[in-house]
DRENLUMTI-169229 format. One line per field, with one value per residue: x, y, z of N, C-alpha, C in turn; chain; residue number from 1. Coordinates in steps of 0.2 Angstrom, whole numbers, plus 5000, padded with zeros to 4 digits. Layout:
BEGIN
nu X;... $
nv Y;... $
nw Z;... $
cau X;... $
cav Y;... $
caw Z;... $
cu X;... $
cv Y;... $
cw Z;... $
chain A;... $
resi NUM;... $
This chain:
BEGIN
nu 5546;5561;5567;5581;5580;5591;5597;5603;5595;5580;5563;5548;5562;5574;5579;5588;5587;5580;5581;5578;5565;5561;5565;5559;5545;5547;5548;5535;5529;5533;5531;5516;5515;5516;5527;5543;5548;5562;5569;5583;5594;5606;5605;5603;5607;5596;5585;5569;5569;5558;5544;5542;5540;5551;5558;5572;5579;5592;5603;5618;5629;5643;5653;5666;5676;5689;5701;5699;5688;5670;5655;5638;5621;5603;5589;5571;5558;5544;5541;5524;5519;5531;5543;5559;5576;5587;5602;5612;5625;5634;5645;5650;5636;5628;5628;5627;5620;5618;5629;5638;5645;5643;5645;5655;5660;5657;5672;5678;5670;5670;5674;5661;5650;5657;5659;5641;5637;5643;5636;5622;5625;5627;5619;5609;5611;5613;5597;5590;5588;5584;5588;5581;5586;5596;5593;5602;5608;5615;5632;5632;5629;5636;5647;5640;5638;5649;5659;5650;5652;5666;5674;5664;5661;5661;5652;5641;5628;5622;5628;5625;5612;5607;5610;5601;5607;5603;5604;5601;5608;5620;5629;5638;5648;5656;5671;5685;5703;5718;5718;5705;5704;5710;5703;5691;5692;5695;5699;5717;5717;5708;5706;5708;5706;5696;5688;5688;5693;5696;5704;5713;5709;5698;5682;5665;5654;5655;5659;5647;5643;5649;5651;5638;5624;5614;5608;5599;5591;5582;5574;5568;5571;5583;5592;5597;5600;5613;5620;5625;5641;5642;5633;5636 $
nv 5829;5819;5817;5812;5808;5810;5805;5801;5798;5794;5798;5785;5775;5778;5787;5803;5815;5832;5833;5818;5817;5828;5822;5811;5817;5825;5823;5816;5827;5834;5824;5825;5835;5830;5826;5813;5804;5798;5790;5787;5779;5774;5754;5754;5743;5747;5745;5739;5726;5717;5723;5734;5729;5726;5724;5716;5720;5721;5712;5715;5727;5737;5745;5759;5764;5771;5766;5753;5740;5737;5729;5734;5730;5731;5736;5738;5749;5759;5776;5783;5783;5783;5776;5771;5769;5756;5757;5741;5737;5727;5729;5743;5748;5740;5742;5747;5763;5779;5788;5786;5778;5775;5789;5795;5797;5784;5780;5778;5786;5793;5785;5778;5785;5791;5781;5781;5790;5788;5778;5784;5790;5778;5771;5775;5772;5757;5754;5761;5774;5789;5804;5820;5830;5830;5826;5835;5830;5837;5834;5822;5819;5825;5825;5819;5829;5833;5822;5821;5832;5829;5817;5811;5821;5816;5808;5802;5800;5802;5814;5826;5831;5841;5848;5849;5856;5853;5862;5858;5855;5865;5866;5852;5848;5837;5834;5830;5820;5823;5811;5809;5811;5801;5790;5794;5791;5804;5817;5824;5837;5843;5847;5861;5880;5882;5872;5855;5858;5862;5871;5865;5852;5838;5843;5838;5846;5857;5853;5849;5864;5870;5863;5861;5864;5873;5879;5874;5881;5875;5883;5902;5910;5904;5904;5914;5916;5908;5915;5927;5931;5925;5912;5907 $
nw 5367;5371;5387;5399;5416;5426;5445;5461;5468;5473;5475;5480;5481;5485;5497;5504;5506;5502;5486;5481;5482;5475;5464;5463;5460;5451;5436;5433;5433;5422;5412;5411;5402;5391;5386;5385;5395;5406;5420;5429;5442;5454;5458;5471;5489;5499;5490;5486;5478;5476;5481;5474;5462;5453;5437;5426;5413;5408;5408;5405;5404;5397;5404;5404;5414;5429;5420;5416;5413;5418;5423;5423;5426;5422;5428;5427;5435;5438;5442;5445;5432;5426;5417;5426;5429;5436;5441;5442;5451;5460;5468;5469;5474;5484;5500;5514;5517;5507;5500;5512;5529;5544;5546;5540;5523;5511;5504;5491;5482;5470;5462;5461;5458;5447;5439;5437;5429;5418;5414;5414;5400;5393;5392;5387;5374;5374;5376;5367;5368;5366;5373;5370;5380;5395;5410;5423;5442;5453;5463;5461;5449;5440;5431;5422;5411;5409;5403;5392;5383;5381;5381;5374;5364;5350;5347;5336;5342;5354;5356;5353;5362;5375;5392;5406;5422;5440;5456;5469;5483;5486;5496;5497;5486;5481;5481;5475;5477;5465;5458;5456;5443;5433;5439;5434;5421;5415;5405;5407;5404;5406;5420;5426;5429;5422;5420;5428;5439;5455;5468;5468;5470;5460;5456;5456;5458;5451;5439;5433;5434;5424;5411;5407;5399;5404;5420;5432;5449;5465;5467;5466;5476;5478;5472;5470;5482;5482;5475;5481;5493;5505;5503;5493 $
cau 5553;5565;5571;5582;5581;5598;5597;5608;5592;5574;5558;5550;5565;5580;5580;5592;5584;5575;5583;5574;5556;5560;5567;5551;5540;5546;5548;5529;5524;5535;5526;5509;5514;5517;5534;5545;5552;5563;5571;5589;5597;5608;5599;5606;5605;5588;5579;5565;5565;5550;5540;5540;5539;5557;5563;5579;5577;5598;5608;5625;5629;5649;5654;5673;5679;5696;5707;5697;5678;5665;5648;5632;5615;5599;5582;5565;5552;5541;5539;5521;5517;5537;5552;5563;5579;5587;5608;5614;5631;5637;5654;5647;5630;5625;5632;5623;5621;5618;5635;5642;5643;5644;5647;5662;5657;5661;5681;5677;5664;5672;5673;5656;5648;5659;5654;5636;5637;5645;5630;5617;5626;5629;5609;5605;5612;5610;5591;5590;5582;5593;5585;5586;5592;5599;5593;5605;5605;5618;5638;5635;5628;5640;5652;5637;5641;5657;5658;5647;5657;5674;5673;5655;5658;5659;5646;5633;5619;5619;5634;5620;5607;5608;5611;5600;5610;5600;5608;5597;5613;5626;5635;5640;5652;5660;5679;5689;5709;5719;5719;5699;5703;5712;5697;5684;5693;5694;5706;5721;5714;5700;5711;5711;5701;5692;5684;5684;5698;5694;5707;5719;5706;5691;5676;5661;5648;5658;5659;5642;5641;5655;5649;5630;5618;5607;5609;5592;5590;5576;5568;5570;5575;5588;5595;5600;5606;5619;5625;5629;5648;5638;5630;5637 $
cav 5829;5817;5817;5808;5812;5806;5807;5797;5796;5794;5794;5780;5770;5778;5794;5804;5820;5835;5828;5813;5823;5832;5815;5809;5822;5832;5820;5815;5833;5834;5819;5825;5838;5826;5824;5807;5805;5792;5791;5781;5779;5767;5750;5750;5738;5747;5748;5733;5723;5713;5727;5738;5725;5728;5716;5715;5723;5721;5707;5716;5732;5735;5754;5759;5768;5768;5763;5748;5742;5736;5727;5732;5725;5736;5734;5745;5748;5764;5782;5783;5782;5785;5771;5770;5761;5756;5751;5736;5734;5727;5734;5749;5751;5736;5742;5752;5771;5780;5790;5789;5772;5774;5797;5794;5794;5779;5779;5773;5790;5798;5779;5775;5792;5792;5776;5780;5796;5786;5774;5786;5789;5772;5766;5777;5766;5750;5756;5764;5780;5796;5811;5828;5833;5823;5833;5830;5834;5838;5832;5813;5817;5833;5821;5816;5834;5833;5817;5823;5838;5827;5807;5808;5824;5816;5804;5803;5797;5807;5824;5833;5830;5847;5846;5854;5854;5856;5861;5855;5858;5869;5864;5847;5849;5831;5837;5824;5824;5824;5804;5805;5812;5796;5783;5795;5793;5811;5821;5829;5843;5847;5850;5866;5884;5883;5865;5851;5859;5867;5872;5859;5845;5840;5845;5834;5850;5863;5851;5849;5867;5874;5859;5860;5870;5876;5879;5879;5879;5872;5890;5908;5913;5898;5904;5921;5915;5905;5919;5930;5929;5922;5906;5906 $
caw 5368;5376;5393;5403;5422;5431;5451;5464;5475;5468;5481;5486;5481;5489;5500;5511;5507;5495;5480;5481;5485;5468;5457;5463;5458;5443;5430;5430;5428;5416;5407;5411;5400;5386;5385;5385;5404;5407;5427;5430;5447;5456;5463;5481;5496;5501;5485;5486;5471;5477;5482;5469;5457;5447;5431;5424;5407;5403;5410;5407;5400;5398;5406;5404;5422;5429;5417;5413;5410;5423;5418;5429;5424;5423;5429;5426;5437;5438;5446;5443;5423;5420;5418;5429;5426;5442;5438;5448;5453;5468;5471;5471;5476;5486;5504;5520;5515;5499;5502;5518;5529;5551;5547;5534;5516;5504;5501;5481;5481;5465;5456;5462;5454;5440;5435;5438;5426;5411;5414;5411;5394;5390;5395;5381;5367;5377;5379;5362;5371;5365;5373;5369;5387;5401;5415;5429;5448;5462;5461;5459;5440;5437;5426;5412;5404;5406;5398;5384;5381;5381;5376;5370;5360;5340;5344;5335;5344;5362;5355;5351;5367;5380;5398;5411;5428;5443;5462;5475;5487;5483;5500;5493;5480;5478;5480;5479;5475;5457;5455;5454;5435;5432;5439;5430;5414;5412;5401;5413;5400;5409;5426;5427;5435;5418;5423;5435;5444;5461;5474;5468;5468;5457;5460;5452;5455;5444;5432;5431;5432;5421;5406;5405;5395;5406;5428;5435;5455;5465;5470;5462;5480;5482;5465;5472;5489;5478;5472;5487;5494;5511;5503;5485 $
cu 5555;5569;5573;5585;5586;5597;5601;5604;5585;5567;5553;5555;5572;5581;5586;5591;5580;5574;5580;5566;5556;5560;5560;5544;5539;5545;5540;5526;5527;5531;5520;5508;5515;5523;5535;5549;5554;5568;5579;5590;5600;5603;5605;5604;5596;5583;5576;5563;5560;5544;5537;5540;5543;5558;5569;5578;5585;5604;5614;5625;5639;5651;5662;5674;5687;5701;5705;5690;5676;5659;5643;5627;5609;5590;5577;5559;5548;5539;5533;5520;5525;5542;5555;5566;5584;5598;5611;5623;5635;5641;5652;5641;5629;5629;5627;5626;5621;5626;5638;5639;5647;5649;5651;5657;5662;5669;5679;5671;5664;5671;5665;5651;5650;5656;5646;5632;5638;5639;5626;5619;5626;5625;5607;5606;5610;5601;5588;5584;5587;5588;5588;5590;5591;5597;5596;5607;5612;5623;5637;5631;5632;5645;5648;5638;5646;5659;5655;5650;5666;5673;5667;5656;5656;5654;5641;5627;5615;5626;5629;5614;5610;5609;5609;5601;5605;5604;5601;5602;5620;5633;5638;5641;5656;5666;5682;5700;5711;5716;5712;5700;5704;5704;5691;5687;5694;5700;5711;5718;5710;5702;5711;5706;5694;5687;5684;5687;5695;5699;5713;5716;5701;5685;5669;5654;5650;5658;5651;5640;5643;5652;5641;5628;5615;5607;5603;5593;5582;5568;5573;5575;5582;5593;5599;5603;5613;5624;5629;5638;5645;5636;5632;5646 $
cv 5823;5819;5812;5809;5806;5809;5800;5796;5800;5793;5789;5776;5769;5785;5794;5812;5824;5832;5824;5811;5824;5826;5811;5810;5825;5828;5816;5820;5833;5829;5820;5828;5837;5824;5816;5806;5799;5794;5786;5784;5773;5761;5749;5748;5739;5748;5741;5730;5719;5720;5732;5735;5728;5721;5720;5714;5721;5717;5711;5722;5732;5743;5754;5765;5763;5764;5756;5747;5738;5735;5731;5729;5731;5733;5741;5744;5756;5771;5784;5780;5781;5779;5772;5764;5763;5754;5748;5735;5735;5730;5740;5750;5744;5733;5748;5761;5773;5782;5789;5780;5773;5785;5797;5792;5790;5783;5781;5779;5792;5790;5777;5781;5793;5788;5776;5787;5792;5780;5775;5788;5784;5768;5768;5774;5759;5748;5759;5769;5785;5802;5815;5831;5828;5829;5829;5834;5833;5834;5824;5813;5823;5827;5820;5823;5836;5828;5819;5828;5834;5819;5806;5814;5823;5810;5803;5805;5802;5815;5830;5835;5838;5844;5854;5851;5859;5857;5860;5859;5859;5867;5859;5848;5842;5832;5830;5824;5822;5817;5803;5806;5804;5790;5785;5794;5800;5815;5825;5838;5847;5849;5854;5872;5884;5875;5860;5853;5863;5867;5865;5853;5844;5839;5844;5841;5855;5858;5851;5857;5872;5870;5860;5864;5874;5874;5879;5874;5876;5877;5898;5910;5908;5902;5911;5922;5912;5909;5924;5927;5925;5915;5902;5900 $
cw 5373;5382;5397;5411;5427;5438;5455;5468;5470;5475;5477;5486;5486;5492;5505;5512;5502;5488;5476;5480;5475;5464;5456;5459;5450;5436;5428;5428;5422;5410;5407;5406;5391;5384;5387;5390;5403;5417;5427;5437;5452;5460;5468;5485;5497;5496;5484;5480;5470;5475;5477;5463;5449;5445;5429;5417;5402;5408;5409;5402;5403;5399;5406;5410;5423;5428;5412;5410;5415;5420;5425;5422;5426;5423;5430;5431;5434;5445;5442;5435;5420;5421;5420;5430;5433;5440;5443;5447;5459;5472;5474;5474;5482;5495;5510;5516;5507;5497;5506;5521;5538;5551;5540;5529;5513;5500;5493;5479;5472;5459;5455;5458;5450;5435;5432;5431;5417;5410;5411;5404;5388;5390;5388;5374;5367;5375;5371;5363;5372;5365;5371;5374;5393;5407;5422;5435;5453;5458;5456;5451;5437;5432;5420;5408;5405;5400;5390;5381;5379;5377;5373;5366;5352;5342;5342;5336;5350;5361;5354;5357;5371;5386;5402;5418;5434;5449;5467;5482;5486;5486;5500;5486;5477;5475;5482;5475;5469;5455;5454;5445;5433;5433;5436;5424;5410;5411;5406;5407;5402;5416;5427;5430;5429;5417;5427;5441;5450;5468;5474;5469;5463;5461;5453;5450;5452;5440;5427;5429;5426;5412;5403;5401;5398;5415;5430;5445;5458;5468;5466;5468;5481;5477;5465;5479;5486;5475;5474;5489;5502;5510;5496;5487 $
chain A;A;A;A;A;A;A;A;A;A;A;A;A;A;A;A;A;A;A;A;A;A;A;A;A;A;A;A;A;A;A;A;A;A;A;A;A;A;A;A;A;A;A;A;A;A;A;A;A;A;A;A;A;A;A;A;A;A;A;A;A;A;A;A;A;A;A;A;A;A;A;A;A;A;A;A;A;A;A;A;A;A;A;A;A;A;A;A;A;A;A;A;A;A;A;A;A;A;A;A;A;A;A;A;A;A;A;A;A;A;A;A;A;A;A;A;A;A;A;A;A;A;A;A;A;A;A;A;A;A;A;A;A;A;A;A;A;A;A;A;A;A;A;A;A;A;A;A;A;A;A;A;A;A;A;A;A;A;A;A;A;A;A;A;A;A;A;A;A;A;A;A;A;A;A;A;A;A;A;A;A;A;A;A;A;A;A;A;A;A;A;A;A;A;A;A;A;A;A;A;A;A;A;A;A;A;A;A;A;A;A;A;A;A;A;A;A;A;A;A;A;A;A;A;A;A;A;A;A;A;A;A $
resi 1;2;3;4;5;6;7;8;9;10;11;12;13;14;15;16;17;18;19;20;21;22;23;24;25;26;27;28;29;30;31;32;33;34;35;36;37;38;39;40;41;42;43;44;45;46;47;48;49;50;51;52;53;54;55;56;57;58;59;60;61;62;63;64;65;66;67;68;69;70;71;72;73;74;75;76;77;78;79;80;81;82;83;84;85;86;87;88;89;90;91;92;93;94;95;96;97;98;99;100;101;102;103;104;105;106;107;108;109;110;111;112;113;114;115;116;117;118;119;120;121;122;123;124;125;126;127;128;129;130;131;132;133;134;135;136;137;138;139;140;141;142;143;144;145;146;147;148;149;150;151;152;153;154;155;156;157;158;159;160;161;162;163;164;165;166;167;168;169;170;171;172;173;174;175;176;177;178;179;180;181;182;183;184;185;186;187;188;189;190;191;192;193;194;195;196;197;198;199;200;201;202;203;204;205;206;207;208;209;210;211;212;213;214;215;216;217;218;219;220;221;222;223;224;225;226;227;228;229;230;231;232 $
């Protein structure tokens, strides 16, 4: 089986916590287990394109965000045995901090993750690698099964892939106000308690969870704190 494992933070390349441990780790078990792993996640500032010996697999790919379109550029190296595709673009990624820059998080958070979501859909054609499931982790991938459910649902290639959404932390929900619909490209349709909408803004990690196939958390016990009125 195909997979394609989306994380906004992969170890050793780019950590800021568990996340990163996990992104690291699971997609090789997975491949040990014969399966087809593939790994994507932004190339930013601190990621060593010397060190870990990354190429530049796709000089320009064309991603449509914000009303418009925006090129990055895509380089492979590897998590163990698995490829790992790394997306470069500056505006966005190429700044102190995975999220946040002297406490404050990145202004441009909602463009910058929206962008990165439509990526991991748009790798898959570029890349001509159409998993079965996109397994994607925590807010800043909650838009790829929105996306798929909304602008990607008649197309052929990736309409029919699943989506398994994982929470790592529930406590980061990626709220941000109405105009993110607008820079994610997403339907005023989906605004509502029935999708991205939360409390009058959206909210990146209900979509992930409200769109997906499949919720899995990172422990059975985490899975039932989440559900509590105390931790949920």
């Amino acid at each position: 089986m195909r997979v394609l494992f989306a994380s906004s933070e992969v170890a050793p390349f780019a950590k800021t916590g568990g996340l990163a441990d996990v992104a690291g780790a699971l997609p090789r078990a997975i491949q040990s287990l014969g399966h087809d792993v593939r790994v994507v996640l932004p190339k930013y500032r601190l990621v060593d394109t010397a060190k870990f010996g990354l190429r530049k697999i796709l000089p320009k790919l064309v991603v449509p965000i914000a009303g418009t379109v925006e090129t990055c550029a895509v380089w492979e190296g590897r998590t163990g045995s698995v490829p790992t595709y790394f997306v470069e673009q500056d505006d966005y990624y190429d700044r102190d901090g995975l999220y946040q820059s002297g406490g404050k998080d990145h202004p441009d958070n909602a463009e910058r993750f929206a962008f990165f979501s439509r990526v991991v859909l748009e790798i898959s054609r570029a890349l001509d690698f159409f998993p079965a499931v996109y397994h994607c982790n925590d807010w800043q991938t909650g838009l790829v099964p929105a996306y798929l459910r909304s602008i990607y649902r008649v197309d052929p290639e990736v309409a029919g892939a699943g989506v398994l959404f994982t929470v790592h932390n529930l406590g980061y929900h990626g709220l941000f106000k109405p105009a993110a619909m607008a820079v994610a490209n997403l339907s005023s349709d989906l605004f509502t308690p029935f999708g991205v909408e939360f409390y009058g803004k959206v909210n990146f990690l209900k979509a992930g969870l409200v769109f997906s196939d499949r919720i899995n958390t990172v422990s059975r016990k985490y899975s039932q704190e989440i559900q509590t009125e105390e931790f949920g």
